[in-house]
N, C-alpha and C positions, 0 to 999 in steps of 0.2 A: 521826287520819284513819281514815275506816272504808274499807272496801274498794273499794268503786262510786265513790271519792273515788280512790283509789289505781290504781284500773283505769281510770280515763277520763288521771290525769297522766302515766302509762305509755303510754298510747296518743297522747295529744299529745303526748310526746316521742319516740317510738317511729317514727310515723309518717314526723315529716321526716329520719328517720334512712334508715327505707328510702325511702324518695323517693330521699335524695342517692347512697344508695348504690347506687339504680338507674342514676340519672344518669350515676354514675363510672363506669359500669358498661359504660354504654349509649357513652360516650364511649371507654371504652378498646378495645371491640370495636371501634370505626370506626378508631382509629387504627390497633389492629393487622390490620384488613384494608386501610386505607393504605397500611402501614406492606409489606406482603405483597405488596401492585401494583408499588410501585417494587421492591422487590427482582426480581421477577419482570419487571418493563419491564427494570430495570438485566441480566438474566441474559440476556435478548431480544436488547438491543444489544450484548453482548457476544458474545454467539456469531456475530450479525451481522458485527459488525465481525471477528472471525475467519475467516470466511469472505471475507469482501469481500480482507483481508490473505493471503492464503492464493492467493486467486485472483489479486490483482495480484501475486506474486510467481510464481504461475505462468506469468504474461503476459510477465513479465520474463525469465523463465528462456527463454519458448520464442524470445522477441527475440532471447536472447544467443546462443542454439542457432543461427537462421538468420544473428548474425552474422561468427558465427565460423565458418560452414559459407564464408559471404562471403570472409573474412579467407582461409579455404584458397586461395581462386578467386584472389584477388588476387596472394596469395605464390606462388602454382603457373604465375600469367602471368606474371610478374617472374622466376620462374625460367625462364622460355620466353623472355621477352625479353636475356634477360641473356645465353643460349645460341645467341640467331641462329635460334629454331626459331619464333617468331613475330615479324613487321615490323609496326613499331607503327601505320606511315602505314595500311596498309591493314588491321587489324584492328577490328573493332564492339566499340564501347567502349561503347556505346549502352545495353544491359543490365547493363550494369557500377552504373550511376549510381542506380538503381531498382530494382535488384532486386526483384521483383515478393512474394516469401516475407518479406521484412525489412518491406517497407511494410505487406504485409497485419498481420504481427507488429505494427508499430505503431500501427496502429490500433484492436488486440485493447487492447493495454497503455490507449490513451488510453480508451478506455471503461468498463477496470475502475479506470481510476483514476478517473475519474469517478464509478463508484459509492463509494469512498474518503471524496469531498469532501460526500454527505448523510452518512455516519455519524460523521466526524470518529474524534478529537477533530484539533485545529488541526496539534498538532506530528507526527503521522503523514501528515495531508495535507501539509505542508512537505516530512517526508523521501521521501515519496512524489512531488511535482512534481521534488526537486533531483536522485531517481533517473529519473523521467522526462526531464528536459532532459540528465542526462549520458546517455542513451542515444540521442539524439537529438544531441549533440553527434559518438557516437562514429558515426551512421549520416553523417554531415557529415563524422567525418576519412575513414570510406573512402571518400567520394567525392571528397575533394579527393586521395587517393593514386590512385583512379582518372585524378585528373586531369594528376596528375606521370609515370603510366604512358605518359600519351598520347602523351609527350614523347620515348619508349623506355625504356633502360634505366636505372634510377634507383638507385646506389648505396645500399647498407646504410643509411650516416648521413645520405642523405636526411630534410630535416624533416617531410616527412608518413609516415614511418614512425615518426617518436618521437610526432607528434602522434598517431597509430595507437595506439601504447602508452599514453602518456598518458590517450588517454580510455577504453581500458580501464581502466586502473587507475582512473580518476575514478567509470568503472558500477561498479566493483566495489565500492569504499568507500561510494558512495553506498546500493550495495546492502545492505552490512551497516548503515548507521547507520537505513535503514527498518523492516530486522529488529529492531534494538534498542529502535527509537521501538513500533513493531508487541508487542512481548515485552513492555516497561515498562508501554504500557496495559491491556495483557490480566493482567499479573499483578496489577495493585495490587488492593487491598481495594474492592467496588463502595461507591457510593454520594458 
């Protein structure tokens, strides 16, 4: 084989080599800027979703904050009624019912939880509604012990003061298992 013979079969075989190795080439950049969008979407909804968890547990905090400022108002008539220093027939229970700081509070809550239910995922929106409805249950036990006040003075083992306790303790579990669900999706590995 003389050389013009050997320089044209090098270049016929030469040729479809870089072709494909362009190809490969051309294809591995598209995946790895792909491959670089999603990570960079995945980093996006993450921090999102941090924020959104962050802010609905601020909303919950400041709930608890006005219900418990609540909770003082109620034990502090209960202790006025139990002393004769307030008559239940002619006191305004009225404000008791609605407090005007607890409803605003949840209303703050129901809108960031709201924001919650676009970024998901499912089981943080779950532990996010079961802490929303026991807060909402507990804004329900002080109004139904407002409603045993009404009656006068209402013994310690009254059941709307366990029901009282009760749905405390139900905010407050529900509270940690939202933090948990909230911590388990931000830690895992994205993707």
């Amino acid at each position: 084989m003389d050389q013009g013979q050997a320089a044209i079969w090098a270049a016929a075989i030469g040729v479809p080599g870089v072709l494909l190795s362009g190809v490969l080439s051309y294809r591995a950049g598209r995946r790895q800027v792909r491959d670089q969008g999603a990570n960079e979407h995945l980093q996006w909804l993450r921090q999102q979703r941090q924020e959104r968890y962050v802010g609905f547990l601020q909303a919950v905090d400041l709930c608890l904050k006005a219900l418990e400022a609540h909770s003082g108002a109620l034990v502090s008539l209960s202790d006025q009624l139990d002393a004769g220093e307030v008559d239940a027939a002619t006191y305004d229970f009225a404000p008791l019912f609605m407090p005007r700081d607890v409803w605003l509070r949840v209303e703050e809550l129901q809108k960031s939880r709201d924001g919650l239910l676009m970024l998901g995922p499912e089981d943080v929106d779950e532990r996010a509604l079961a802490l929303f409805t026991a807060l909402i249950n507990f804004v329900s036990a002080h109004g139904d012990l407002v409603s045993a006040l009404m009656h006068g003075p209402q013994p310690d083992d009254h059941p709307a003061w366990s029901v009282l306790a009760d749905a405390d303790d139900a905010t407050m579990e529900r509270r940690k298992d939202f933090i948990a669900a909230a911590r388990a999706n931000l830690t895992k590995p994205p993707g």
